[in-house]
C-alpha positions as CSV (number, residue, x, y, z in Angstrom):
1,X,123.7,66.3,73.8
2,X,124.3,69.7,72.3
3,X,121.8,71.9,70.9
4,X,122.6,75.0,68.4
5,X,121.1,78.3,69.4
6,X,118.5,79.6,66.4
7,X,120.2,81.7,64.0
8,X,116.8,83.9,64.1
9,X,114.2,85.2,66.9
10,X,110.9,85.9,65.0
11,X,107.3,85.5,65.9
12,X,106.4,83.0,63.8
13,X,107.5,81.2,60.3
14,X,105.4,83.4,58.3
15,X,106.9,86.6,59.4
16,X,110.4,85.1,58.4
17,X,109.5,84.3,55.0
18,X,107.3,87.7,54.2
19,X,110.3,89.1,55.8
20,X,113.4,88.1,53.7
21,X,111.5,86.5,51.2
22,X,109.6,89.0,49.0
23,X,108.6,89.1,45.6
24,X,110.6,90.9,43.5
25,X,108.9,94.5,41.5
26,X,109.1,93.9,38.1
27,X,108.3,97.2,37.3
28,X,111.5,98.9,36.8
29,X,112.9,95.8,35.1
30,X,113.4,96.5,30.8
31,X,111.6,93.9,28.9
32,X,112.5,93.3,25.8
33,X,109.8,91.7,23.2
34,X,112.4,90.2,21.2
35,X,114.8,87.7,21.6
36,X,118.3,88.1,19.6
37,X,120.7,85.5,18.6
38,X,123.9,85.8,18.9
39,X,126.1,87.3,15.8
40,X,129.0,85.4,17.5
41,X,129.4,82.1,15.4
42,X,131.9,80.1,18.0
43,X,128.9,81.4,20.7
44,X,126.2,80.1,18.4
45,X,128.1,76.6,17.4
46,X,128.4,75.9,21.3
47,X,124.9,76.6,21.7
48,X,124.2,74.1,19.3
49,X,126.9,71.4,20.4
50,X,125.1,72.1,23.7
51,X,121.6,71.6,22.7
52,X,123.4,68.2,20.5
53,X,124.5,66.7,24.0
54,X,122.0,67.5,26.0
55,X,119.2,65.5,23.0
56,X,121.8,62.7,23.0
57,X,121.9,62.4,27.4
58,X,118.0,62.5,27.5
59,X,116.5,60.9,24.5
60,X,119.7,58.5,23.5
61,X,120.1,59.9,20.1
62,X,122.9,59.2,18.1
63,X,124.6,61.9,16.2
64,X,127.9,60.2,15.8
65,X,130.5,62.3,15.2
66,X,128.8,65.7,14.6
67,X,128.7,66.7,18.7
68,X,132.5,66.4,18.4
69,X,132.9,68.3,15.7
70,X,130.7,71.2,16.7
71,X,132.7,71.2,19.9
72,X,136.1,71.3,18.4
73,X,134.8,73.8,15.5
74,X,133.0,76.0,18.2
75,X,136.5,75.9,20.4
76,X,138.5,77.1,17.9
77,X,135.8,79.9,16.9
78,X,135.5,81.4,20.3
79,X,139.6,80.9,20.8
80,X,140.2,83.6,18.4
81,X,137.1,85.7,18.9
82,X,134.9,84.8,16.2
């Protein structure tokens, strides 16, 4: 039977993880206290189609036709740059 060879020599499985595993410093990330929405209205009417299908696949609304014509209407927005 063939065996692999370890991809790693280490003491131990703790010293692995602290090793190439560390938490990241979050003090030279920006934070930003406000969130902006998008000024892009193709950008913005996808978000919403997208929000629409996901409600649809895990509460079984039905929105009839309005999904398909936020996706056609979002499309055609962000196809010429709107």
């Amino acid at each position: 039977m063939f065996h692999a060879a370890p991809l790693f020599i280490s003491n131990g499985p703790d010293q692995f993880m602290h090793r190439h595993f560390e938490r990241a410093n979050a003090i030279g990330l920006p934070q930003n206290d406000v969130m902006t929405i998008t000024k892009n209205l193709g950008m913005l009417l996808l978000a919403i189609y997208l929000i629409c299908v996901g409600l649809v696949g895990l509460v079984g609304l039905s929105l009839g036709i309005v999904p398909a014509i936020l996706a056609i209407v979002a499309g055609i927005l962000i196809l010429i740059g709107r």
